[in-house]
C-alpha positions in Angstrom: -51.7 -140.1 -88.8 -50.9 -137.3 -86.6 -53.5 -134.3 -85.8 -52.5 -131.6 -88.3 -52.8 -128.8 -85.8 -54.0 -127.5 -82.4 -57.1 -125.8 -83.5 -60.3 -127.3 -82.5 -61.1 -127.7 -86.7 -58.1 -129.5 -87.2 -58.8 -131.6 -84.5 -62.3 -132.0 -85.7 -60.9 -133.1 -89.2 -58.8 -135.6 -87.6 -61.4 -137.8 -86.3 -63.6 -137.6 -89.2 -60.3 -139.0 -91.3 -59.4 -141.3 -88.4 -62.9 -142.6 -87.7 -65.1 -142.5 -90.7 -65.0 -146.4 -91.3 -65.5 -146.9 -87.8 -68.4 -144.4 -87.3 -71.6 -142.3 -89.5 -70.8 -139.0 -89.7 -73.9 -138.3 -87.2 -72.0 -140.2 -84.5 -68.6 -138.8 -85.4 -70.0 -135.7 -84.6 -71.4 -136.5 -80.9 -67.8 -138.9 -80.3 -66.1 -134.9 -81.2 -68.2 -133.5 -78.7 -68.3 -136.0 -76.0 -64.1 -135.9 -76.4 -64.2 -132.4 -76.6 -66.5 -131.7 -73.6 -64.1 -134.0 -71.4 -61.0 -132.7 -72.1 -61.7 -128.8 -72.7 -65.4 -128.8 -71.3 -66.5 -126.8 -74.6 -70.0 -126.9 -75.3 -71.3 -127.9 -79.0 -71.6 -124.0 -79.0 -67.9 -123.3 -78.3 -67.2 -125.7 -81.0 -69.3 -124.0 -83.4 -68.5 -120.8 -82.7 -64.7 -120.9 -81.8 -63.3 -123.5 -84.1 -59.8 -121.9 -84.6 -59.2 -121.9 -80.9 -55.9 -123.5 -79.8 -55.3 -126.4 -77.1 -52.0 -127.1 -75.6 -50.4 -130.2 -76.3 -51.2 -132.0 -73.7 -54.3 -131.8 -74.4 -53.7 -132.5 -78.5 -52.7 -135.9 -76.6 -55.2 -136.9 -75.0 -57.6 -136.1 -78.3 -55.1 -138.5 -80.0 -55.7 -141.3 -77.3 -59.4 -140.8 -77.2 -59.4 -141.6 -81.2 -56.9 -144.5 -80.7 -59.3 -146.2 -77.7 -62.0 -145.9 -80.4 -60.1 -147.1 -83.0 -59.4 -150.1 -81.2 -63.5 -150.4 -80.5 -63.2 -149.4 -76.9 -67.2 -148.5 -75.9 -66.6 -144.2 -75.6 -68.5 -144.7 -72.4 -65.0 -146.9 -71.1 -62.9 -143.7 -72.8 -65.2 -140.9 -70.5 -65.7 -143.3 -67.5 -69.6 -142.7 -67.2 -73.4 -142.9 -68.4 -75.7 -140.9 -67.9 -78.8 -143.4 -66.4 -82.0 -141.6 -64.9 -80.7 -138.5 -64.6 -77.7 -140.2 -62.3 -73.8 -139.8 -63.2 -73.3 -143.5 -63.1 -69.0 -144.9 -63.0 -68.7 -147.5 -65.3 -65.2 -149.4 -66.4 -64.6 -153.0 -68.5 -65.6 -154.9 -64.9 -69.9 -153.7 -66.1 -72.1 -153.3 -68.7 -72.8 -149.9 -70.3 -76.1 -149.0 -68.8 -78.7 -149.1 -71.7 -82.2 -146.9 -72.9 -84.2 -149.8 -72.5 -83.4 -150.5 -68.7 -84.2 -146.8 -68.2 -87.7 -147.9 -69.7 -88.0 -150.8 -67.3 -87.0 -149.0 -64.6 -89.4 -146.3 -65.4 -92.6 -148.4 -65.6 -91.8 -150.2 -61.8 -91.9 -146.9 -60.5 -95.0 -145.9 -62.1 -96.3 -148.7 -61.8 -95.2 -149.9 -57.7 -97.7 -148.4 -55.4 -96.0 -149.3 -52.2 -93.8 -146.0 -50.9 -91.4 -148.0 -48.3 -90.5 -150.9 -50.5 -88.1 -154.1 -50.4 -86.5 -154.5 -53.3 -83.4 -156.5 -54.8 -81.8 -155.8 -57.8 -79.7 -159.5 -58.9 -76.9 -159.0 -61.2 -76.5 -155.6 -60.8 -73.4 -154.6 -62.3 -72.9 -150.9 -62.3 -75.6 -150.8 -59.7 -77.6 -148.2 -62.0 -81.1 -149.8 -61.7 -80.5 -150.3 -57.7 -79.5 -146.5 -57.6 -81.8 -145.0 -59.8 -85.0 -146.9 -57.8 -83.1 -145.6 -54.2 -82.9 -142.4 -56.3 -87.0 -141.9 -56.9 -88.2 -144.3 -54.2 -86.4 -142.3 -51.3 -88.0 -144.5 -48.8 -87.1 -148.3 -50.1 -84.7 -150.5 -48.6 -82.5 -151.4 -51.8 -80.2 -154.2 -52.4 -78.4 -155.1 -55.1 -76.2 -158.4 -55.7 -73.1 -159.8 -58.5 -71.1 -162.3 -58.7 -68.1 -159.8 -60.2 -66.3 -158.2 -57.3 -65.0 -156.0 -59.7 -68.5 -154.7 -60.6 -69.8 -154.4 -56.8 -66.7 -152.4 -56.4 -68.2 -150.2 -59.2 -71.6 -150.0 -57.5 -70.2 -149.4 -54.2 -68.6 -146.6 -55.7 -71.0 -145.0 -57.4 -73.5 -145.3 -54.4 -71.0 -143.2 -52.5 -70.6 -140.8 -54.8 -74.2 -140.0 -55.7 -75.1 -140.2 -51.3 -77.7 -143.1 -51.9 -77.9 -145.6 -49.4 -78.1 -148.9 -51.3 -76.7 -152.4 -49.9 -74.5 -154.2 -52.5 -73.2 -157.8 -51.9 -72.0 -160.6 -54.0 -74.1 -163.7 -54.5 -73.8 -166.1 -57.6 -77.8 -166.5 -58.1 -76.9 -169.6 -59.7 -76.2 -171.0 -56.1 -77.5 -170.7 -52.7 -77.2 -167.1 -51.3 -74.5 -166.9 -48.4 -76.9 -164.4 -46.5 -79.9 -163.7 -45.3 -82.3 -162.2 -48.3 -85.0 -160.4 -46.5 -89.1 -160.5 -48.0 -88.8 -158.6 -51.2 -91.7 -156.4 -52.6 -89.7 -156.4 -56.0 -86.7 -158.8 -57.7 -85.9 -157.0 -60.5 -82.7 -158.6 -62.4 -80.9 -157.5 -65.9 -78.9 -160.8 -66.2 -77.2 -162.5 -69.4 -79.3 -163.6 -72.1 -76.9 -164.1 -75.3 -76.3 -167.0 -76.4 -72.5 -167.4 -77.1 -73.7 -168.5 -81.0 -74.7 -164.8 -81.3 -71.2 -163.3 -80.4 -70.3 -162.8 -83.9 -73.2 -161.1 -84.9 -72.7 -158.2 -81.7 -70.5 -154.8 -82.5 -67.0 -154.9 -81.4 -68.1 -152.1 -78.6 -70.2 -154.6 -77.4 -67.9 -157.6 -77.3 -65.6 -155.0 -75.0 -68.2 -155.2 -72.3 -67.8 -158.1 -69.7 -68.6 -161.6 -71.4 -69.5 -162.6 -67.8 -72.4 -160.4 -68.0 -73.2 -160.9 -71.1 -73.8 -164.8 -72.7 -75.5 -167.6 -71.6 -74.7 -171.1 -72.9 -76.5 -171.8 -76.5 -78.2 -174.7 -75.0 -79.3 -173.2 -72.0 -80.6 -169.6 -72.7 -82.8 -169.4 -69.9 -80.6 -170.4 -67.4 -80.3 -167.4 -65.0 -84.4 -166.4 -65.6 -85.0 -170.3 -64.4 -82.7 -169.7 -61.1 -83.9 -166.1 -60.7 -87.6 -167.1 -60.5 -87.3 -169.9 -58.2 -85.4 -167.5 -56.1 -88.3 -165.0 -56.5 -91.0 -167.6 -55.5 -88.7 -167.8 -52.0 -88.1 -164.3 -51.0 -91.3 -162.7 -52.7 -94.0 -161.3 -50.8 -97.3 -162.5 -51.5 -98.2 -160.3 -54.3 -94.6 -159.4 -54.6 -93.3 -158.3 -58.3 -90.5 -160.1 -60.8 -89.7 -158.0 -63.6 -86.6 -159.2 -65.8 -84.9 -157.6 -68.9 -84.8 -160.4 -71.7 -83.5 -161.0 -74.8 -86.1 -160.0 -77.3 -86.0 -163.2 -79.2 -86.8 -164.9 -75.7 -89.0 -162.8 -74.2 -92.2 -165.3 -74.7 -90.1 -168.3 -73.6 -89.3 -166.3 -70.1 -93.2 -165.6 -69.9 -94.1 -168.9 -70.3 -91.2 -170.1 -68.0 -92.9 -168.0 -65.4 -96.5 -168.8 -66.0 -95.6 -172.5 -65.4 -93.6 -171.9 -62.2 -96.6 -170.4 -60.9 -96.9 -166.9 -61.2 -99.6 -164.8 -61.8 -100.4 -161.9 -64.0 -97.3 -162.3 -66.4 -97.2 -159.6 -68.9 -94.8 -159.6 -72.3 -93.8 -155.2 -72.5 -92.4 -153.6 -75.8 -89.7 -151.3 -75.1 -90.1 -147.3 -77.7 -88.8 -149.7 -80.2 -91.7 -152.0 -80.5 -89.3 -154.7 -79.0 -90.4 -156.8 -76.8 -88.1 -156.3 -74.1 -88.7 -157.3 -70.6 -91.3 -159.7 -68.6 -92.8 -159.0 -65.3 -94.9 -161.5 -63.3 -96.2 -161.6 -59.9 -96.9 -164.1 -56.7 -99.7 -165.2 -55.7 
């Protein structure tokens, strides 16, 4: 189907007609706006109030490409090219994950939480780099790292560090095997890593199954593969006292707590994310 017209209604109408298997109407309605802000920057307000306003037809075109991408379940966030994540413009393509609400939560409470103001602090599998960037962001004086296996997503998180002027190390390291470099005492590993098991791929969205597999499963019998080799690595570079926080899969979050607890850390707390899901872990040396 081809857009009626070059008013911003017609255009409108066409993704509602073109989308409205795909979509609710509430997000149909924020997927017009996004596409809308990006190609014309017009405001919800310019939509509302000038809706009989004409584009050219290039840029009918690219409103026509935006609704085939989704159509074919490409994540919007792959369509605009960024995601907002603490208040930083953060690049992302098909080499990362789309940076989530719940690592903003995580990343929230260590800096509430992390009294030290010149801290170490490694973020493994870092992907986009969002959670290294955002803690360089708000913790001005820490020495950040962050480390992936992907060289496509380091060259995502090298770019994004340049382009938002934060000074954060990135370097690629399978944490599955011995690091190639030096790791320096850490007052913080914090890690996002995979946690689906591949049984569960039929049960995720299609705009989820467009992210990096890579990043994303674990094998079914072995779901807490990277925590295991993420916490023995944390026992070696930690400071005495020195934090491991970890986003988990919400059906494993007690397993990685108890993993934890029997490697020998201390203080190991379960935390709900603003959905009552218990989310990520976070234990401590002694």
């Amino acid at each position: 189907m081809r857009i009626s017209g070059n008013r911003i209604a017609d255009i409108k109408l066409y993704f509602y007609s073109e989308l409205a298997e795909l979509y609710p109407e509430s997000e149909l309605l924020q997927l017009f706006r996004m596409a809308a802000y990006e190609i014309n920057t017009f405001s919800p307000i310019d939509l509302h109030m000038n809706a009989n306003d004409r584009v050219t037809e290039s840029q009918l075109l690219q409103y026509s490409n935006f609704v085939k991408r989704l159509k074919n379940s490409e994540p919007v966030q792959y369509i605009t090219g960024y995601q907002w994540f603490m208040d930083l413009k953060i690049a992302v393509n098909k080499d990362v994950l789309i940076p989530r609400p719940e690592t903003e939560e995580l990343v929230n409470q260590l800096i509430e939480e992390l009294k030290i103001k010149d801290p170490v602090i490694l973020d493994a599998c870092t992907g986009s780099g969002c959670i290294a960037l955002a803690l360089k962001n708000y913790m001005p004086l820490a020495t950040v790292y962050g480390c992936d296996v992907s060289t496509g997503a380091l060259t995502v998180a090298n770019q994004n560090g340049s382009a938002l002027n934060l000074d954060v190390t990135f370097f690629e390291w399978d944490v599955l095997q011995s690091p190639e470099r030096e790791i320096p005492a850490l007052d913080v590993l914090i890690c996002n890593p995979p946690y689906i098991p591949f049984s569960e791929e039929s049960t995720l969205s299609n705009h989820v199954k467009s992210e990096p597999a890579l990043a994303l499963f674990v094998p079914d019998n072995d779901p807490l593969l990277f925590f295991r080799h993420l916490a023995d690595w944390g026992l070696k570079f930690l400071k005495p006292g020195g934090r491991f926080l970890a986003e988990c899969h919400r059906d494993k979050t007690a397993d990685v707590a108890e993993l934890l607890r029997n490697m020998g850390y201390g203080n190991v707390i379960e935390h709900e994310d603003l959905s009552g899901n218990k989310r990520w872990v976070s234990g401590a040396v002694k």
